[in-house]
CHARMM internal coordinates of N, CA and C (Angstrom, degrees):
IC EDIT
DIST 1 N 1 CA 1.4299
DIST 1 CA 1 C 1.5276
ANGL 1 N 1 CA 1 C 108.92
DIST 1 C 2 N 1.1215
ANGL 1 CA 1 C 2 N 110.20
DIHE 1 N 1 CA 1 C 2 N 116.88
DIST 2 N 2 CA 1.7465
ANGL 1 C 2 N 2 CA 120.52
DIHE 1 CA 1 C 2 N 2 CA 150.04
DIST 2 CA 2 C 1.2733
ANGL 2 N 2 CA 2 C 124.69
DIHE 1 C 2 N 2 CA 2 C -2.07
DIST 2 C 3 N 1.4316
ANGL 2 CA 2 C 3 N 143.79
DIHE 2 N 2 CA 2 C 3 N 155.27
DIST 3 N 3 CA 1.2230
ANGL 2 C 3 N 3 CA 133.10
DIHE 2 CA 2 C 3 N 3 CA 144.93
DIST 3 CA 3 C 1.6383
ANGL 3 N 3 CA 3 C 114.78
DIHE 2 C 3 N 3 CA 3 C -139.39
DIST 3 C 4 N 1.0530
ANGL 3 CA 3 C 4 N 109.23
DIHE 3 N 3 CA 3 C 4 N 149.92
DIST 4 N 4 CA 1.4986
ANGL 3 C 4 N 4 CA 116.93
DIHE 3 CA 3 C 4 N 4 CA -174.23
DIST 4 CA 4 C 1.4657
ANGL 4 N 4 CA 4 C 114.81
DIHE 3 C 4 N 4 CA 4 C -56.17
DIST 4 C 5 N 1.1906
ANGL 4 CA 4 C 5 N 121.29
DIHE 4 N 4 CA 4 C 5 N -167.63
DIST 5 N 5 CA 1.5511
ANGL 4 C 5 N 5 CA 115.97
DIHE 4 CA 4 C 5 N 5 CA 165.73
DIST 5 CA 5 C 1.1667
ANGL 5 N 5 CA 5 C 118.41
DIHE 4 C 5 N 5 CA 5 C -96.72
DIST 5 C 6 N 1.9823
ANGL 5 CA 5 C 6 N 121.99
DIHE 5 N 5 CA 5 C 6 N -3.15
DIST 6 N 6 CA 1.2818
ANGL 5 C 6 N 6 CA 112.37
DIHE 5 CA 5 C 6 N 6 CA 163.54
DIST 6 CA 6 C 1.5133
ANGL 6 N 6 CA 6 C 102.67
DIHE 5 C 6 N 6 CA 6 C -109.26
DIST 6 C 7 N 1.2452
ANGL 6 CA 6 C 7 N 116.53
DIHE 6 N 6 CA 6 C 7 N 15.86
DIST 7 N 7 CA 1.8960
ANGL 6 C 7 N 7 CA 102.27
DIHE 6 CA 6 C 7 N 7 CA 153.65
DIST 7 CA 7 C 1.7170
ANGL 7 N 7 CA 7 C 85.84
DIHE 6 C 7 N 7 CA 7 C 115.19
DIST 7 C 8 N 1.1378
ANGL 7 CA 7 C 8 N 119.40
DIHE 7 N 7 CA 7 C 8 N 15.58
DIST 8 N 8 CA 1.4816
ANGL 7 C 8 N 8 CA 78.99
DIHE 7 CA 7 C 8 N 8 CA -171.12
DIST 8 CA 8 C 2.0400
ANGL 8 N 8 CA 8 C 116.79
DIHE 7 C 8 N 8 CA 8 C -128.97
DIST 8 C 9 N 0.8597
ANGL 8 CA 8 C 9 N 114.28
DIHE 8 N 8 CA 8 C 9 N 127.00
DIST 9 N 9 CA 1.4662
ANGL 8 C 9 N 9 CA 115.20
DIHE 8 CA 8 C 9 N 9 CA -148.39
DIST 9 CA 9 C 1.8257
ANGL 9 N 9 CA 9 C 118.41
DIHE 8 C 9 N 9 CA 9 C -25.76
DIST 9 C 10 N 0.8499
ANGL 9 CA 9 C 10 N 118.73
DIHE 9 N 9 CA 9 C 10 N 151.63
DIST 10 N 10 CA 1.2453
ANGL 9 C 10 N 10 CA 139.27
DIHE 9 CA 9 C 10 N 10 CA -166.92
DIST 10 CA 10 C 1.8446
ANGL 10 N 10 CA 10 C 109.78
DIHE 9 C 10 N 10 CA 10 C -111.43
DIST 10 C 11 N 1.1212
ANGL 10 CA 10 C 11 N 145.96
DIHE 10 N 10 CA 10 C 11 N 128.28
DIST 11 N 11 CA 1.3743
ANGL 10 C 11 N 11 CA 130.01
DIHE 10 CA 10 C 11 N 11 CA -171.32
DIST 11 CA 11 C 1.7316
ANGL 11 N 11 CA 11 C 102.81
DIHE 10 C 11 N 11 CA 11 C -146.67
DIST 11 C 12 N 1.0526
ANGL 11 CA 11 C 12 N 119.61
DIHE 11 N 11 CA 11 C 12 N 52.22
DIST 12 N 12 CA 1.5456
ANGL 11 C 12 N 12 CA 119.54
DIHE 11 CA 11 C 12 N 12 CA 161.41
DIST 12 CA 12 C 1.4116
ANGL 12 N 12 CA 12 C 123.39
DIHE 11 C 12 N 12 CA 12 C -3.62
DIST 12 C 13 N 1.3301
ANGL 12 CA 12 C 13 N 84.98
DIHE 12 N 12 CA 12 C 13 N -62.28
DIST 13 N 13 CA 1.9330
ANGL 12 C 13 N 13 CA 104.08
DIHE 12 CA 12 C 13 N 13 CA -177.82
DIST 13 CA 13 C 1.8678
ANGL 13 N 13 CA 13 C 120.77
DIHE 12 C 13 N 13 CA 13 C -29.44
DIST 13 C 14 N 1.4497
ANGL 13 CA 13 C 14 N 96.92
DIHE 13 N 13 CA 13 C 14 N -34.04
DIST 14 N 14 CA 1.5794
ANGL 13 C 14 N 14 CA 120.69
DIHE 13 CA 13 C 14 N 14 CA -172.09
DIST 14 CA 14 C 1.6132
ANGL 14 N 14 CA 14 C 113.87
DIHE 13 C 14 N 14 CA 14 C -115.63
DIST 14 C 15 N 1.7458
ANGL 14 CA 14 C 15 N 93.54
DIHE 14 N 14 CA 14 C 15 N 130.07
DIST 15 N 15 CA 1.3989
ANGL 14 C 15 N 15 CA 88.10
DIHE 14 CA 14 C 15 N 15 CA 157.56
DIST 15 CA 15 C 1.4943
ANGL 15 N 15 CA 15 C 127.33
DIHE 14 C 15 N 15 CA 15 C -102.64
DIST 15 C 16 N 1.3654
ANGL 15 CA 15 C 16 N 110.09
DIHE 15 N 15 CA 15 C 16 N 141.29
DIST 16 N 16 CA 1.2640
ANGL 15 C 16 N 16 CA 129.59
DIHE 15 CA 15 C 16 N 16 CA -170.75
DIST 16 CA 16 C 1.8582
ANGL 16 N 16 CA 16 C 112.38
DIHE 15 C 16 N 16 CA 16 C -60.56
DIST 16 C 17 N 1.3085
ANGL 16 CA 16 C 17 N 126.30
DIHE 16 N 16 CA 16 C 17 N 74.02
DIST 17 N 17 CA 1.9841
ANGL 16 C 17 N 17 CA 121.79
DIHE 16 CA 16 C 17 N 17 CA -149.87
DIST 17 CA 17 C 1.8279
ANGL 17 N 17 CA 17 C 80.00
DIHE 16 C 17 N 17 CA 17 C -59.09
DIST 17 C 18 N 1.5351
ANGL 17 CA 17 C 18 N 128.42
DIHE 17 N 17 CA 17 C 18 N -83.68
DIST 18 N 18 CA 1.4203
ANGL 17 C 18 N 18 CA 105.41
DIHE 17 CA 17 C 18 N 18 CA 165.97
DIST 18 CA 18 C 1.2242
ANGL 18 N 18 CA 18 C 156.73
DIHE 17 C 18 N 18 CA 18 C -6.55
DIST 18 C 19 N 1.4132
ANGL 18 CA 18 C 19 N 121.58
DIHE 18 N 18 CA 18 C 19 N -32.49
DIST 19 N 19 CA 1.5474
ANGL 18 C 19 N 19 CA 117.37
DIHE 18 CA 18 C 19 N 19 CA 138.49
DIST 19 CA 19 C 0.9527
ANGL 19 N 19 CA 19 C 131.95
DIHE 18 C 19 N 19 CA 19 C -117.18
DIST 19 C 20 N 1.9583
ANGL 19 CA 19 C 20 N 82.94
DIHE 19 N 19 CA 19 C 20 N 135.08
DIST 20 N 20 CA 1.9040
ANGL 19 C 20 N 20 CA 98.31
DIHE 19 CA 19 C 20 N 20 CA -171.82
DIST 20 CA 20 C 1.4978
ANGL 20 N 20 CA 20 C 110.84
DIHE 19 C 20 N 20 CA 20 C -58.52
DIST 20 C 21 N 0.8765
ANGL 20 CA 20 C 21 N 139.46
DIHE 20 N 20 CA 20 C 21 N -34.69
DIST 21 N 21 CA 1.4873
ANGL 20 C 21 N 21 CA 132.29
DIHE 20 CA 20 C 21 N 21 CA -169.69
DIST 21 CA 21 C 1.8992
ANGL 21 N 21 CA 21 C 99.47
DIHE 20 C 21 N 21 CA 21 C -60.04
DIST 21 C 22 N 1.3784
ANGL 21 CA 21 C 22 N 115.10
DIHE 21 N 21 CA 21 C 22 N -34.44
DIST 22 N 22 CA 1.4504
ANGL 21 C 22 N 22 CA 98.84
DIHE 21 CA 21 C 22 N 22 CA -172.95
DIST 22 CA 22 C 1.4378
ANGL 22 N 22 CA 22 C 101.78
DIHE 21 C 22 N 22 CA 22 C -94.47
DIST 22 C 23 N 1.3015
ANGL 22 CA 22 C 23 N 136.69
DIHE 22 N 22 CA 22 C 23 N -0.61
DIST 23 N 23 CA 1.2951
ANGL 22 C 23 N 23 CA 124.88
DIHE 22 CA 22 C 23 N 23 CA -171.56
DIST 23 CA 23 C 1.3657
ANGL 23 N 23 CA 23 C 95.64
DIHE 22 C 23 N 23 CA 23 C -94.22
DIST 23 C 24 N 1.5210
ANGL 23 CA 23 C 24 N 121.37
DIHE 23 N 23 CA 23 C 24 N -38.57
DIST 24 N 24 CA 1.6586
ANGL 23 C 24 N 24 CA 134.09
DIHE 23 CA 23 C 24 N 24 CA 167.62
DIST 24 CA 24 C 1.9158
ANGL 24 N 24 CA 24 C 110.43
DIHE 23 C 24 N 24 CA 24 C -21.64
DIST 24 C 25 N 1.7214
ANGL 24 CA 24 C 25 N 84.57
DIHE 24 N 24 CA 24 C 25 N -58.51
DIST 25 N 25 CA 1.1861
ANGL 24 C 25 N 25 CA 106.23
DIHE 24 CA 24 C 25 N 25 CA -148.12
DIST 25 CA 25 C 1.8214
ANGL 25 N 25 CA 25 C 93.43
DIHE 24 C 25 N 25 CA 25 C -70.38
DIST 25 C 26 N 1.4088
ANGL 25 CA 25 C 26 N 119.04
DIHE 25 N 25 CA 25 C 26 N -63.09
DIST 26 N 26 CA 1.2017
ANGL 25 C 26 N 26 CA 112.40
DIHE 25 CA 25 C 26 N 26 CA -167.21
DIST 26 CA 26 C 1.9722
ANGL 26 N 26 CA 26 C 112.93
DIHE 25 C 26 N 26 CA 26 C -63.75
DIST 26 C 27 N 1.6312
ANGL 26 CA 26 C 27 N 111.02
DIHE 26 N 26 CA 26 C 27 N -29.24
DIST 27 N 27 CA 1.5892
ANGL 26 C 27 N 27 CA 103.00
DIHE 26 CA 26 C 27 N 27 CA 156.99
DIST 27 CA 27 C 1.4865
ANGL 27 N 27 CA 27 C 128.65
DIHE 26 C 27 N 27 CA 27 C -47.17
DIST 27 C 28 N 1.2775
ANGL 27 CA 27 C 28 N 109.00
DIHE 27 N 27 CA 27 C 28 N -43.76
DIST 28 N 28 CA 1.6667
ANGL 27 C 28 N 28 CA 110.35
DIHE 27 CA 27 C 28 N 28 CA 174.40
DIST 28 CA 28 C 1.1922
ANGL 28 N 28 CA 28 C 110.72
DIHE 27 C 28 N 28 CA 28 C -71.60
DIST 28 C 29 N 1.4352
ANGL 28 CA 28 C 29 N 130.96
DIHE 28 N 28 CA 28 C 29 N -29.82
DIST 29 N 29 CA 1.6008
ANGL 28 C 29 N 29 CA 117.89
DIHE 28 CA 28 C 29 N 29 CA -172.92
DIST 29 CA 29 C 1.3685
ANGL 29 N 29 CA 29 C 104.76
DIHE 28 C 29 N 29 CA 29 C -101.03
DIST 29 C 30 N 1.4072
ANGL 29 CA 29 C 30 N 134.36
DIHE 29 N 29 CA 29 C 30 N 1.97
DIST 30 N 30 CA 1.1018
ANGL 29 C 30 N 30 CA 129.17
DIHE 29 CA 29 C 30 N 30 CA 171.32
DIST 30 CA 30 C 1.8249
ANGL 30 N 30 CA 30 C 100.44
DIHE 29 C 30 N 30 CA 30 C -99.93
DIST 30 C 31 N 1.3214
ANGL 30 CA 30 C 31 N 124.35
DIHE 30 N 30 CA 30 C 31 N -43.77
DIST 31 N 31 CA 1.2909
ANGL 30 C 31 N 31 CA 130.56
DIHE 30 CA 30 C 31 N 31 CA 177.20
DIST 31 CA 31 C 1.3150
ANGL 31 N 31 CA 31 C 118.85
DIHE 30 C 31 N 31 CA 31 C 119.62
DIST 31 C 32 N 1.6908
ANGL 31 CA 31 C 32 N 104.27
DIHE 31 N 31 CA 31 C 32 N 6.00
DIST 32 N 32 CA 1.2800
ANGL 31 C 32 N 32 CA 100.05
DIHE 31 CA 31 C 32 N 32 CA -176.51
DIST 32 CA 32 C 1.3272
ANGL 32 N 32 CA 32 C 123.49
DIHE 31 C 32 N 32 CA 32 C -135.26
DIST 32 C 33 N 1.6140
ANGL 32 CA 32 C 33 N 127.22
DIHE 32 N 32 CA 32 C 33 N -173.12
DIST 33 N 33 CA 1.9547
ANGL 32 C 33 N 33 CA 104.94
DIHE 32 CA 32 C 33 N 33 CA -156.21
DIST 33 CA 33 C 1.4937
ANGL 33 N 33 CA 33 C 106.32
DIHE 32 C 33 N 33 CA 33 C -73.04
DIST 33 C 34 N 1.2835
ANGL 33 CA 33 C 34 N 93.73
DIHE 33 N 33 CA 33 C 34 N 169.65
DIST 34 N 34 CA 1.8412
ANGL 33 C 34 N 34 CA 104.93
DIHE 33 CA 33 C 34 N 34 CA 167.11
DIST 34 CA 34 C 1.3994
ANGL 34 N 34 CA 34 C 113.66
DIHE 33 C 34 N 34 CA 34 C -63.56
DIST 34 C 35 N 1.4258
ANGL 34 CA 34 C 35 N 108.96
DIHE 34 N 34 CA 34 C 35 N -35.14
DIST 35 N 35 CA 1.6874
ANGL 34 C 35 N 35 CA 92.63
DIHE 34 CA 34 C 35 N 35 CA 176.22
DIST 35 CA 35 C 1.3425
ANGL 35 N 35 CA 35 C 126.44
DIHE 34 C 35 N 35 CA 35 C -83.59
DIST 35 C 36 N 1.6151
ANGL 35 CA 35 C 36 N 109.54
DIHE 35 N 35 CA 35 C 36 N -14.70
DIST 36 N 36 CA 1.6559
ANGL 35 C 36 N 36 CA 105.35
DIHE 35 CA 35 C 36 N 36 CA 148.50
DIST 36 CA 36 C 1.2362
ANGL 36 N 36 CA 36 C 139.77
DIHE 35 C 36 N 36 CA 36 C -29.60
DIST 36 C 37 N 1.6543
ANGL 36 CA 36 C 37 N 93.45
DIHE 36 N 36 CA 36 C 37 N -68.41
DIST 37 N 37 CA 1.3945
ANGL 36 C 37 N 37 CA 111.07
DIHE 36 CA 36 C 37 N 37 CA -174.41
DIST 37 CA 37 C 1.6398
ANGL 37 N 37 CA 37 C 121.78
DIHE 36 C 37 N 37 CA 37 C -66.00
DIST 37 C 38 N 2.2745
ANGL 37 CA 37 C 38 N 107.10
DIHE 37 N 37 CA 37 C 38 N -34.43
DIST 38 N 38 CA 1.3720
ANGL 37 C 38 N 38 CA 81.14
DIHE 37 CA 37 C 38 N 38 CA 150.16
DIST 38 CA 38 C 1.2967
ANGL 38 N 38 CA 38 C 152.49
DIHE 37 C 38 N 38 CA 38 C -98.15
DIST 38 C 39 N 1.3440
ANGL 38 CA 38 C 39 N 119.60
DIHE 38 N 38 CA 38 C 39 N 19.19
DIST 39 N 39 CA 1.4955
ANGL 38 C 39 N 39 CA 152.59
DIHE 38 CA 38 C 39 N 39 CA 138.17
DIST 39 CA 39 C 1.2946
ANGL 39 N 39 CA 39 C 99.14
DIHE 38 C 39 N 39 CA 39 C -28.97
DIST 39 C 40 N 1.5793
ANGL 39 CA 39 C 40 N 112.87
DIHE 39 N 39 CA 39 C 40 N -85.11
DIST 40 N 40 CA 1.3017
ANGL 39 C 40 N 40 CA 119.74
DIHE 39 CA 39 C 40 N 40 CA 179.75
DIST 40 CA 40 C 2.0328
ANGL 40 N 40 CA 40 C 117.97
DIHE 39 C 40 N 40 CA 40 C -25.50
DIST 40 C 41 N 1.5643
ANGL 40 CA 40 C 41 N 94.22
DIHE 40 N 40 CA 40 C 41 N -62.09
DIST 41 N 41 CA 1.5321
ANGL 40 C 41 N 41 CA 120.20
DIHE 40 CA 40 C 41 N 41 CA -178.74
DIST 41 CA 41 C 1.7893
ANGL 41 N 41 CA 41 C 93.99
DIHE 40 C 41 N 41 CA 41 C -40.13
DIST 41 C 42 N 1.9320
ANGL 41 CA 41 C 42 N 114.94
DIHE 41 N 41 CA 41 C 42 N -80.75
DIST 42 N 42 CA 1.1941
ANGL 41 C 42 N 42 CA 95.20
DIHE 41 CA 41 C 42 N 42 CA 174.05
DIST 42 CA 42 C 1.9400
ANGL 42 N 42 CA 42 C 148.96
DIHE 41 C 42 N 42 CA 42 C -45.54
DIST 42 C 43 N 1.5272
ANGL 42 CA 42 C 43 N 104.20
DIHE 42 N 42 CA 42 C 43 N -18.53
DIST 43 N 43 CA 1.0727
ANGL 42 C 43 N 43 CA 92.66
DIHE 42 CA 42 C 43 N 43 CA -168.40
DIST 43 CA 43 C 1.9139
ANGL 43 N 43 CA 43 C 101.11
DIHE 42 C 43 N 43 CA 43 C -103.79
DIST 43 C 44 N 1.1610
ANGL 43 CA 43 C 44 N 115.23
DIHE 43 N 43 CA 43 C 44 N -21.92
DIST 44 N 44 CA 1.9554
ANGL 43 C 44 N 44 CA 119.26
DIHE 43 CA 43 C 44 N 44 CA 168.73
DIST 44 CA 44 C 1.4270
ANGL 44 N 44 CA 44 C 114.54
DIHE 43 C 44 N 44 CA 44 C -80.21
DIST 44 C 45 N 1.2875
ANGL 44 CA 44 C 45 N 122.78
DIHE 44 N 44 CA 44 C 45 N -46.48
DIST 45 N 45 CA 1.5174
ANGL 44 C 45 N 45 CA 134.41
DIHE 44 CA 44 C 45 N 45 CA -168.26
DIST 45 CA 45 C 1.9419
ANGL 45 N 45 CA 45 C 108.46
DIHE 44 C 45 N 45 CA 45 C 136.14
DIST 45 C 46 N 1.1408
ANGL 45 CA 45 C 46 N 94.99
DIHE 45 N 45 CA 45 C 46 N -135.33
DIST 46 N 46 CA 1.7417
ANGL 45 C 46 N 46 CA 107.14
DIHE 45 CA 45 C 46 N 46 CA 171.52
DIST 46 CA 46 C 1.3423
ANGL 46 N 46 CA 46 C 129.55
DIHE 45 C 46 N 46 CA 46 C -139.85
DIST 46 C 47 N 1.8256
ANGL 46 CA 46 C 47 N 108.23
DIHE 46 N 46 CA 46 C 47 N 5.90
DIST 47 N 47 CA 1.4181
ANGL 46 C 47 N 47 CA 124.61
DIHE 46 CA 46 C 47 N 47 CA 147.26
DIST 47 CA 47 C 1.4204
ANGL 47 N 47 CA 47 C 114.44
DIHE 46 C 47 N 47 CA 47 C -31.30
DIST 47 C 48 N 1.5023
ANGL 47 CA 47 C 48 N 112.93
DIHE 47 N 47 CA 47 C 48 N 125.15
DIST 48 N 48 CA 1.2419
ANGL 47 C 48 N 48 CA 122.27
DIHE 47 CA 47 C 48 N 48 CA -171.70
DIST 48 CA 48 C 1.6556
ANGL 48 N 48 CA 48 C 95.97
DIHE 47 C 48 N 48 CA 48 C -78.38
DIST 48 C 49 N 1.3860
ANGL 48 CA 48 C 49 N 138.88
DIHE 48 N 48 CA 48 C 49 N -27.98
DIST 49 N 49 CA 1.4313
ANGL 48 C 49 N 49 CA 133.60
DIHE 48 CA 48 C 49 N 49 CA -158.10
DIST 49 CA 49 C 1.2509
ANGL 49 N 49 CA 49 C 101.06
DIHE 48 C 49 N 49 CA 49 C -94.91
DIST 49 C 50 N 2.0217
ANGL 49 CA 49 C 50 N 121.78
DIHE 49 N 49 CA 49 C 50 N -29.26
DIST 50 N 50 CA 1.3442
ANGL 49 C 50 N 50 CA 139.05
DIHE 49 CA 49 C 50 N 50 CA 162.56
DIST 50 CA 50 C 1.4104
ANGL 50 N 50 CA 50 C 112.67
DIHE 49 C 50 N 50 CA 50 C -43.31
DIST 50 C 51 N 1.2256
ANGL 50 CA 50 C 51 N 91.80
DIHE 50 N 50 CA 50 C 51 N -68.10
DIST 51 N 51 CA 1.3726
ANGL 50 C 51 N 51 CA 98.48
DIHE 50 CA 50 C 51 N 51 CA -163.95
DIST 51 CA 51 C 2.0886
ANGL 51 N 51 CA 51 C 123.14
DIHE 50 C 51 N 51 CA 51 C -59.92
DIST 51 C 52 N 1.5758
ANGL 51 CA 51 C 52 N 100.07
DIHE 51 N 51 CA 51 C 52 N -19.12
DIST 52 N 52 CA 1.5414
ANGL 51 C 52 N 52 CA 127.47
DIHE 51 CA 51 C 52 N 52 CA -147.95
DIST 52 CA 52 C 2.0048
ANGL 52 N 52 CA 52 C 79.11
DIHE 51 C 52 N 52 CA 52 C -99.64
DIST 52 C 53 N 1.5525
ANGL 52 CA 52 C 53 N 111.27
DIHE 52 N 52 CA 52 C 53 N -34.72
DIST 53 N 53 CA 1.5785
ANGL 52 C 53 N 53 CA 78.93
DIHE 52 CA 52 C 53 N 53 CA -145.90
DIST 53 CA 53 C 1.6699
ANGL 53 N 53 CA 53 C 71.94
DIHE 52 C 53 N 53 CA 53 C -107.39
DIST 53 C 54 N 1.4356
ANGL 53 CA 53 C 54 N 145.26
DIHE 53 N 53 CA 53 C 54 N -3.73
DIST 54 N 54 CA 1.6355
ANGL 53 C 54 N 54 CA 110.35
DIHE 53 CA 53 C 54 N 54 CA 146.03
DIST 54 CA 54 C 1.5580
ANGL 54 N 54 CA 54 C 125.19
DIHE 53 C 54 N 54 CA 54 C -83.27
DIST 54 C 55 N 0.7231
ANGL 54 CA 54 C 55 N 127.81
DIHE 54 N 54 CA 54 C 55 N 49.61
DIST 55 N 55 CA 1.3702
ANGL 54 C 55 N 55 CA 147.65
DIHE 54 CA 54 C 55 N 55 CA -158.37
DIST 55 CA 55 C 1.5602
ANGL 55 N 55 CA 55 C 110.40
DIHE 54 C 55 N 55 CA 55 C -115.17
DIST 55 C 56 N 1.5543
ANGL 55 CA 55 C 56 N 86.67
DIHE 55 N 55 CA 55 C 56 N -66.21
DIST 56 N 56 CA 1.5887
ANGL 55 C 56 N 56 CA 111.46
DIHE 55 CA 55 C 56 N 56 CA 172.70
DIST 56 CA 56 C 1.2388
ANGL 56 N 56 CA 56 C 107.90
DIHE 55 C 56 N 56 CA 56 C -89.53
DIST 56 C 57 N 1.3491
ANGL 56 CA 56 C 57 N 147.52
DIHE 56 N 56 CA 56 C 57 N -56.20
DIST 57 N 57 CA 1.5756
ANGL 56 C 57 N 57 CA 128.42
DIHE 56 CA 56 C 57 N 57 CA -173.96
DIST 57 CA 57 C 1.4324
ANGL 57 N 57 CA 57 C 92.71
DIHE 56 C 57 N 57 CA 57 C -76.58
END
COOR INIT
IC SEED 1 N 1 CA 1 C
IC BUILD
């Protein structure tokens, strides 16, 4: 795992449903709204591969 520049872990793996900048981010690259995706977030978890592959099917 990653770490920030003040030391403190980094976790890719997950999206953050609390920040808008990452819920932004995975709506635009998936194509679909923010409240999908945190829809999505509540009903898979915050697994980034969870969240990515109900998204698309």
């Amino acid at each position: 795992m990653a770490t920030t520049s003040r030391g403190r872990a980094q976790d890719r793996a997950k999206v953050a449903g609390g920040q808008d900048h990452e819920v932004r981010y995975e709506a635009k690259k998936e194509g679909v709204s923010k409240v999908e995706v945190k829809d999505t977030i509540k009903k898979v978890g915050n697994s980034r591969n969870k969240v990515e592959a109900d998204l698309k099917g």
